[in-house]
DRENZAKE-459852 format. One line per 3 residues: number of its first residue (from 1); their letters; for each residue y, z, x of N, C-alpha, C. Coordinates in steps of 0.1 Angstrom, whole numbers, plus 5000, padded with zeros to 4 digits. Example, Ala and Ser with C-alpha at 12.3 -4.5 7.8 and 13.67 -1.06 7.14 Angstrom:
# residues 2
1	AS	4943,5078,5132,4955,5078,5123,4967,5078,5132 ~ 4978,5071,5128,4989,5071,5137,5000,5079,5129
This chain:
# residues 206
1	XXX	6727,4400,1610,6723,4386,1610,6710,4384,1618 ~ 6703,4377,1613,6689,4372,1625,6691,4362,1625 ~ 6683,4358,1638,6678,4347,1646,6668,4345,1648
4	XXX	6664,4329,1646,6654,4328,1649,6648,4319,1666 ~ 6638,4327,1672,6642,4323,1688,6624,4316,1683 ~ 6623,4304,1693,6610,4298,1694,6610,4294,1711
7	XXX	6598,4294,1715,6595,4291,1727,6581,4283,1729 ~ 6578,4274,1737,6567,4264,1738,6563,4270,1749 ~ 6548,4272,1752,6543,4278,1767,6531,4263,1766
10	XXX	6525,4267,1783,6517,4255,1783,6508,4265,1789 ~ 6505,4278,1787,6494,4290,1789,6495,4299,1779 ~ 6481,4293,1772,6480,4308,1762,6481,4323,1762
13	XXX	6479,4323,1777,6480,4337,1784,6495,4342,1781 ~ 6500,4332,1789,6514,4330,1785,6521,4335,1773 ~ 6518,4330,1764,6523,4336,1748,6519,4346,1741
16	XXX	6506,4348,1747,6495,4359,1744,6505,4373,1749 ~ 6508,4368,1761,6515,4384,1764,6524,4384,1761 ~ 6538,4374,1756,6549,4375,1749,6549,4382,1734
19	XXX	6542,4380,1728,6537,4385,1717,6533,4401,1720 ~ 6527,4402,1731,6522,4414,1728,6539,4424,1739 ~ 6543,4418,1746,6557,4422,1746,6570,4427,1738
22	XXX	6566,4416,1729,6575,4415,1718,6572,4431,1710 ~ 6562,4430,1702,6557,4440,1696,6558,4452,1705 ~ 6557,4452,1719,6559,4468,1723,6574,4468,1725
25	XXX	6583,4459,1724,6598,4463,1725,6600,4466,1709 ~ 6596,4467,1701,6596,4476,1688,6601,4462,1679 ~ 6597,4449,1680,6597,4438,1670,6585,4437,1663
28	XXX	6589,4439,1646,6575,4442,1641,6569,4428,1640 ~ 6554,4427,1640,6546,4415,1638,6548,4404,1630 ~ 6556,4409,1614,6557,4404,1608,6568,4396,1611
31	XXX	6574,4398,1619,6584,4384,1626,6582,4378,1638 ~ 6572,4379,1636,6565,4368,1648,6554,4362,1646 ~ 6555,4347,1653,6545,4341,1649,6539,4334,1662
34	XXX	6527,4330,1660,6522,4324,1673,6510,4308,1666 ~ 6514,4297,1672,6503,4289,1670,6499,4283,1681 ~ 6488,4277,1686,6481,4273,1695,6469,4264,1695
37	XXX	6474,4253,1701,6461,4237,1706,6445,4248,1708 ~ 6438,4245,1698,6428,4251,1700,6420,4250,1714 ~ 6426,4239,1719,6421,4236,1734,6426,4248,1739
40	XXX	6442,4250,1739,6450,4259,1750,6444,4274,1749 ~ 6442,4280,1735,6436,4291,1733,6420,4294,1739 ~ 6408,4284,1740,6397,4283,1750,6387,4295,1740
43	XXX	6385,4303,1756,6377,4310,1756,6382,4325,1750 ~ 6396,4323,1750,6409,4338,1752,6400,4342,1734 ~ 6397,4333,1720,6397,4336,1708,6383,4328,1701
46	XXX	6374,4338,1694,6362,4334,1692,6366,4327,1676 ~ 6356,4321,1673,6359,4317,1662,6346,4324,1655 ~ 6347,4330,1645,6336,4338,1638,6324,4328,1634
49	XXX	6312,4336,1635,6297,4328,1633,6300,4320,1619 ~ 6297,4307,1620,6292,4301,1607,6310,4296,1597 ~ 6316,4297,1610,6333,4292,1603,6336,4279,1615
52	XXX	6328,4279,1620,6331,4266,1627,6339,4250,1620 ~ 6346,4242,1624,6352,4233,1623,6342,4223,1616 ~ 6348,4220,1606,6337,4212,1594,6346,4199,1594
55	XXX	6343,4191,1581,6343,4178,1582,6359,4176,1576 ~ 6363,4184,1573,6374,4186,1565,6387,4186,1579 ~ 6383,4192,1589,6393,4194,1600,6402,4190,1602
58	XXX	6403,4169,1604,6410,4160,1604,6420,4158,1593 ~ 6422,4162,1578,6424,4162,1570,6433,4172,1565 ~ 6437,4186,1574,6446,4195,1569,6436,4207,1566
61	XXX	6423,4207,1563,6415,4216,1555,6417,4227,1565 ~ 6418,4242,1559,6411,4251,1567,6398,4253,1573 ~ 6400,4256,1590,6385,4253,1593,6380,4266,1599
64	XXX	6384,4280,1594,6377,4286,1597,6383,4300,1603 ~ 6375,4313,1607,6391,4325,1612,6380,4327,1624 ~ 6390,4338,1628,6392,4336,1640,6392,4353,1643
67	XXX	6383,4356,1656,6388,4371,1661,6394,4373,1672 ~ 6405,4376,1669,6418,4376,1679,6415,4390,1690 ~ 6432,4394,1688,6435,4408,1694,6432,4420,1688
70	XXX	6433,4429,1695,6433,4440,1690,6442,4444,1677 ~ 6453,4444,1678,6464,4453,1668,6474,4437,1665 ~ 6485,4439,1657,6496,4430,1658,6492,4416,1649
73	XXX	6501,4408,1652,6500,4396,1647,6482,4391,1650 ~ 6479,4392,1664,6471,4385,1673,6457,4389,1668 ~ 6457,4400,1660,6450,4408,1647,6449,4399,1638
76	XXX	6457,4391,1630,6455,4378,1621,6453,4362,1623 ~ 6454,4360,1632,6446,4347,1638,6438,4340,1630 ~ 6440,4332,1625,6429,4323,1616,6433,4309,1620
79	XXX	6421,4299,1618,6420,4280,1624,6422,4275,1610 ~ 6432,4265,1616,6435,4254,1606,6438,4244,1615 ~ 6437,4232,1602,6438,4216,1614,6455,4209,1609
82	XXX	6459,4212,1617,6473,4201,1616,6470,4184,1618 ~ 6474,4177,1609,6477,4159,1609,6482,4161,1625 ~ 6474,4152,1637,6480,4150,1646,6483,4158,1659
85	XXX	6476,4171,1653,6475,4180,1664,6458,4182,1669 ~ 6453,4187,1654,6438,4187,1655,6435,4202,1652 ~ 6423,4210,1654,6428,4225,1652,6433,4236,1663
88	XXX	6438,4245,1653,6450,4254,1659,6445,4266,1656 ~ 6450,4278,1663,6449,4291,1664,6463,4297,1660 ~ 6463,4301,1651,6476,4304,1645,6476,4317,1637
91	XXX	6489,4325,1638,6488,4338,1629,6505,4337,1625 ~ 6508,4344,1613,6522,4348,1612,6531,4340,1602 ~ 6547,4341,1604,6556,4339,1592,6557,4326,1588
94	XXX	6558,4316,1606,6560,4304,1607,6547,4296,1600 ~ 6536,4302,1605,6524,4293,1595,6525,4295,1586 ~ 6525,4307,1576,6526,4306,1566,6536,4296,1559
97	XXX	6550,4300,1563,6557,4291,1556,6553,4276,1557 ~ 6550,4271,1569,6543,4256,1572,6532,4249,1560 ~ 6526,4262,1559,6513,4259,1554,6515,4266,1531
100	XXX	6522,4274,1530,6522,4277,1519,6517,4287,1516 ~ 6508,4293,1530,6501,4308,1526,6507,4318,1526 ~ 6505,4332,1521,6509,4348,1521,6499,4356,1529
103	XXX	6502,4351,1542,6496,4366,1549,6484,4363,1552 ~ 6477,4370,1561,6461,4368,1565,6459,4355,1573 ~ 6449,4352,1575,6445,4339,1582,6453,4324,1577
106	XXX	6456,4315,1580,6465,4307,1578,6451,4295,1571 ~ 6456,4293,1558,6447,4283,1548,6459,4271,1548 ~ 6452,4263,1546,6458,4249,1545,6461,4236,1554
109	XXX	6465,4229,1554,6475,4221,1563,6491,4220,1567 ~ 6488,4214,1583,6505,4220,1581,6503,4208,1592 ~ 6512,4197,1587,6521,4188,1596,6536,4186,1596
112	XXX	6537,4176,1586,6555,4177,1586,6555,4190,1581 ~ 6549,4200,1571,6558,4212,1569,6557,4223,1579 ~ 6549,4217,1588,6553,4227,1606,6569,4221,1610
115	XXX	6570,4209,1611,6586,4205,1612,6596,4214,1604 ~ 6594,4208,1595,6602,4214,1582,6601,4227,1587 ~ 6592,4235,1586,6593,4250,1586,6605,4256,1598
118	XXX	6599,4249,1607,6615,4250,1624,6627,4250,1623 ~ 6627,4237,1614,6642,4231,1610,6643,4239,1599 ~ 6640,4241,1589,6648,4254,1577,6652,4268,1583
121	XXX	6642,4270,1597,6647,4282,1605,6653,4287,1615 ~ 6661,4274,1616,6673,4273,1627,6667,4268,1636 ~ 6651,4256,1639,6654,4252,1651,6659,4236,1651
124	XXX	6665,4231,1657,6674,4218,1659,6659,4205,1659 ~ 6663,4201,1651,6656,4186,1648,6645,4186,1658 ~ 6654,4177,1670,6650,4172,1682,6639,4181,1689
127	XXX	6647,4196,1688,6635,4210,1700,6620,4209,1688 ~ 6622,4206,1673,6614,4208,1668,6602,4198,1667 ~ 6604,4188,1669,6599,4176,1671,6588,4176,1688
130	XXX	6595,4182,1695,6591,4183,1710,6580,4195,1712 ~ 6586,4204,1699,6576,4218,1698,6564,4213,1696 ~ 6562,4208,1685,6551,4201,1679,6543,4194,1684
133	XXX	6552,4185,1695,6541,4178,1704,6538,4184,1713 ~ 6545,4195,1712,6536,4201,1729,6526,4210,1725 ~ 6520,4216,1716,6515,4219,1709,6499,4207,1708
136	XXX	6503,4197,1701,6494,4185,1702,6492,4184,1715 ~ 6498,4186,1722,6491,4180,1742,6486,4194,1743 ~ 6484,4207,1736,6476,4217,1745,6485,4227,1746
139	XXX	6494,4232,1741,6509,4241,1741,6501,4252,1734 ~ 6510,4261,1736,6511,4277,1726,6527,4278,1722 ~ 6534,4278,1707,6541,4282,1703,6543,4296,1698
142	XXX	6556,4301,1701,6556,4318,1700,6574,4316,1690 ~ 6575,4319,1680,6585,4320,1671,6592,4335,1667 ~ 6598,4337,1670,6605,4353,1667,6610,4358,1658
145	XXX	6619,4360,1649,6628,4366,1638,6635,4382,1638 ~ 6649,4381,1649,6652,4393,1654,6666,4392,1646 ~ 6670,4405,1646,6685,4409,1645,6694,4407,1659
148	XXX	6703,4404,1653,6717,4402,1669,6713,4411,1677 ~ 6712,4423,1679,6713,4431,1687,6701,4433,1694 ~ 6689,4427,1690,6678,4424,1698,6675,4411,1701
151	XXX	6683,4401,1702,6683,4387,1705,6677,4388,1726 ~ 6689,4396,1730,6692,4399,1749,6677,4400,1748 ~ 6667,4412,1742,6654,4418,1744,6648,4409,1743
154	XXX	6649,4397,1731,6636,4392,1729,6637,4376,1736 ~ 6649,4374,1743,6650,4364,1751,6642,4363,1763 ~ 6646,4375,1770,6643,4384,1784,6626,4381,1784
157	XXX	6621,4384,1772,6609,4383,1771,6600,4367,1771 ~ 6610,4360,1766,6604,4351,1763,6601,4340,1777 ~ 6612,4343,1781,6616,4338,1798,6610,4341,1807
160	XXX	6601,4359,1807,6597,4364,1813,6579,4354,1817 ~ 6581,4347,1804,6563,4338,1808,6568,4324,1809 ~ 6577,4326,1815,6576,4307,1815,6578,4297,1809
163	XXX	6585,4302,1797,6588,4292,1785,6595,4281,1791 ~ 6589,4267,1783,6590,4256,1788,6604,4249,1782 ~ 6614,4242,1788,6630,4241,1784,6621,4228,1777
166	XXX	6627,4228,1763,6624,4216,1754,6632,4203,1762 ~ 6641,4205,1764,6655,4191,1767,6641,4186,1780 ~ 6640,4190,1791,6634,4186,1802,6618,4177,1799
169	XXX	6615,4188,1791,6601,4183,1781,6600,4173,1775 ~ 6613,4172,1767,6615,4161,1759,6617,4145,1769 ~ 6627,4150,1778,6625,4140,1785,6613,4136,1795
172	XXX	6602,4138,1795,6594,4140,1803,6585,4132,1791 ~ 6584,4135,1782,6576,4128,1770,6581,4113,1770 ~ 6594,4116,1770,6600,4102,1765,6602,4089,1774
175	XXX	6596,4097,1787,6595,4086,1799,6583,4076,1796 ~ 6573,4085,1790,6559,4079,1788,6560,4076,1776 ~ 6571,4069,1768,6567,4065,1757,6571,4072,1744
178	XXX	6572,4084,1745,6571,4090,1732,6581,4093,1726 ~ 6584,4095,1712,6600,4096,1703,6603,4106,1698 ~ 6590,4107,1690,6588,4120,1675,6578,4124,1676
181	XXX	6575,4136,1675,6556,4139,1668,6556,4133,1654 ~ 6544,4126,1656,6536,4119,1646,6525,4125,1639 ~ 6528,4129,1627,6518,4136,1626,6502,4125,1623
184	XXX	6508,4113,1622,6492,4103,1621,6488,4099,1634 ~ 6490,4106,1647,6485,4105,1658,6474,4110,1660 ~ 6461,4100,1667,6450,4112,1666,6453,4120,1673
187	XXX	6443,4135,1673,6447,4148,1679,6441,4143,1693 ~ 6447,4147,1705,6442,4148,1722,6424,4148,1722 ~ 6419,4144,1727,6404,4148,1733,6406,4158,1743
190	XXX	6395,4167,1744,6391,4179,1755,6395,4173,1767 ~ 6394,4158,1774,6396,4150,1786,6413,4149,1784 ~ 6417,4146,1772,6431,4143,1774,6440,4153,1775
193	XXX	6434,4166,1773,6443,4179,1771,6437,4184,1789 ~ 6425,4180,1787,6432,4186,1806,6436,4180,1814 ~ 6442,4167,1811,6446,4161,1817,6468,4165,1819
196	XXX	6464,4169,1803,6478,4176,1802,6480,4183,1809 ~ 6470,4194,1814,6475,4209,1815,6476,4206,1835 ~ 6472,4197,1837,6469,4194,1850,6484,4191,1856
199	XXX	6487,4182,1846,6503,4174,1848,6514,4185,1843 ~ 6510,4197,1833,6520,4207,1829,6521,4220,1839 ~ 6506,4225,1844,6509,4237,1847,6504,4234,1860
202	XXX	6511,4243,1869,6504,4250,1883,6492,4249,1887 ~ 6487,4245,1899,6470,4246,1903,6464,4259,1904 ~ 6473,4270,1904,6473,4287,1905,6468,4293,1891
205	XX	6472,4279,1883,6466,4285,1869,6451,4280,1867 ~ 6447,4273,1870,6432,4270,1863,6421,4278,1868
């Protein structure tokens, strides 16, 4: 039987090394996925000459790929703009299915069917709704697809960077207002996302 494990980080470093964890405990790439607030990802992922973010961005359009990591998922990396998030750094099963693509850099748009995609894969309504927005404030999502018997391994791992408890998050969102991710929200400004990261992560991180 598999499972599917998802984790919200508020450091792309963070996920960056989960992933690359993941894959040296012998989980192949192909079941894992990683998306990321183009903010959170920075300087860590270049976006290739002359693919820069066009006029289409706001709108779902693909806006362009991306040179990731060396080997693995982080090897497929391509930019797209989610309704409400803005654009993302994204590789893997979960975008695809989100988005409708096979493989390679992630084409399309993906709002509600980033929800959808969660919820058809075992994550609970509520965590998936909270994923998404954390995501939109500047998050890194890391998605897994293991067999039982490597669930212990790929938990261990995910814990090991700090993964953020949705329930706490959730309520932390919901102090200031917030219910659902919307995907007709505009996406954070560069000011509003570090204002996030200021209020989410450690002063040890910046």
């Amino acid at each position: 039987m598999t499972r599917t494990l998802t984790a919200l980080f508020d450091s792309y470093e963070g996920a960056e090394g989960t992933v690359r964890d993941l894959e040296a405990a012998g989980i192949s790439h192909d079941q894992i996925s990683i998306l990321a607030n183009r903010g959170a990802a920075g300087d860590r992922v270049k976006v290739k000459e002359g693919n820069e973010t066009g006029p289409g961005a706001g709108t779902g359009a693909a806006v362009g790929a991306v040179v990731g990591g060396a080997g693995g998922v982080l090897a497929g990396l391509g930019m797209l703009a989610i309704p409400g998030v803005g654009p993302v750094v994204a590789a893997g099963w979960l975008v695809s299915a989100a988005v409708g693509a096979v493989g390679g850099a992630a084409v399309g748009g993906a709002g509600g069917g980033l929800i959808g995609a969660m919820i058809g894969n075992g994550v609970p309504e509520q965590d998936a709704h909270v994923y998404a927005e954390g995501v939109r404030r500047g998050g890194t999502l890391v998605t897994v697809r293991v067999e039982e018997a490597m669930v212990p391994t790929a938990e261990a791992i995910l814990q090991k960077y700090r993964e953020v408890d949705p329930r706490s998050r959730s309520q932390a969102y919901r102090a200031g207002g917030w219910s659902r991710f919307d995907e007709n929200a505009p996406a954070y400004t560069e000011a509003e996302l570090e204002e996030e990261r200021r209020l989410r992560m450690p002063p040890s991180t910046f």
